[in-house]
C-alpha angles and dihedrals in degrees: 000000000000091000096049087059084045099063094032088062092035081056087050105060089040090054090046089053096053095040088063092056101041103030152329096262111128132217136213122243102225094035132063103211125075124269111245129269089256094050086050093055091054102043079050088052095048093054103051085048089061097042086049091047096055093041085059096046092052091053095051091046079053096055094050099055086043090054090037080051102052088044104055083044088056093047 
């Protein structure tokens, strides 16, 4: 059992390897097949959600220290 989960992750990481060099497709862990062309739109759109959230978040934590910092320059 423990080899099984083994080489399926061991396929995993192989398959995640080549998939960067010959296109964008993803894979499953626990399956070997691909997902299907809806599921990788959203996995790409999730992504770039997140990547757009914590862009946001970093610019308004910016902002903060910049304000905190002006402020502390006035007084």
């Amino acid at each position: 059992m423990k080899e099984s989960r083994v080489k399926k992750y061991q396929k995993y990481r192989d398959s995640i390897s080549k998939e960067s060099k010959k296109s964008n497709r993803f894979s499953a862990p626990s399956k070997e097949e691909k997902v299907s062309t809806q599921m990788e739109l959203f996995l790409k759109l999730e992504k770039r959600n997140t990547t757009i959230n914590l862009f946001l978040i970093s610019m308004i934590f910016v902002m903060i220290i910049l304000l905190v910092a002006f402020g502390i320059a006035l007084f």
